[in-house]
C-alpha angles and dihedrals in degrees: 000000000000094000095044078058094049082051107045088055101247098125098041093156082069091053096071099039082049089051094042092041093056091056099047117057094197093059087057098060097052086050086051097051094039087059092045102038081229127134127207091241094057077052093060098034089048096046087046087053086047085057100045097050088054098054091055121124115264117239111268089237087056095052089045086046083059094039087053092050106043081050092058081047114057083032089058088052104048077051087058092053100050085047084051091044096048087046100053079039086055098042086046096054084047089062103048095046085050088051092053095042085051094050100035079055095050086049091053093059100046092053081051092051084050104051088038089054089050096053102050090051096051 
């Protein structure tokens, strides 16, 4: 609604300070303030606290929180790769049995051909 009225031109002594506002910065900055009840100097206090909470120590549970994570984790995953080696070892081992049988089978019928072929030509 305040807007429709700036607008509308109901409040035309806002008109000028809003068009005048938009090409300063730092008038910006004192509206700003003036709507927020805010300084410049609260924003950089405030921003500097910001900083220094952040560079706070962490709590030595939490760090031993992270430590004890990132252990199950790498131990979960040197589990996943043993899993990952016996399986290619199992399905190694498969292939080779499946090869035998294969060829244990082609010698069979050969042997068979063979002795076919032997009785017929005696």
């Amino acid at each position: 609604t305040k807007v429709e009225e700036i607008l509308d031109k109901n409040h035309s002594s806002l008109i000028p300070k809003v068009l005048d506002s938009s090409l300063n910065i730092g008038d910006l900055d004192n509206l700003f303030n003036k709507i927020t009840g805010r300084t410049k100097q609260k924003r950089k206090n405030r921003s500097k606290f910001n900083q220094e909470e952040k560079s706070q120590k962490a709590y030595r549970y939490e760090v031993q929180k992270v430590k004890n994570l990132l252990d199950d984790l790498m131990y979960q995953r040197m589990e996943e790769q043993e899993y990952k080696k016996e399986e290619c070892k199992r399905k190694e081992i498969e292939r080779r049995q499946r090869e035998e049988q294969r060829q244990k089978e082609f010698n069979l019928l050969i042997s068979a051909l063979h002795s076919s072929n032997n009785i017929t030509t005696d």
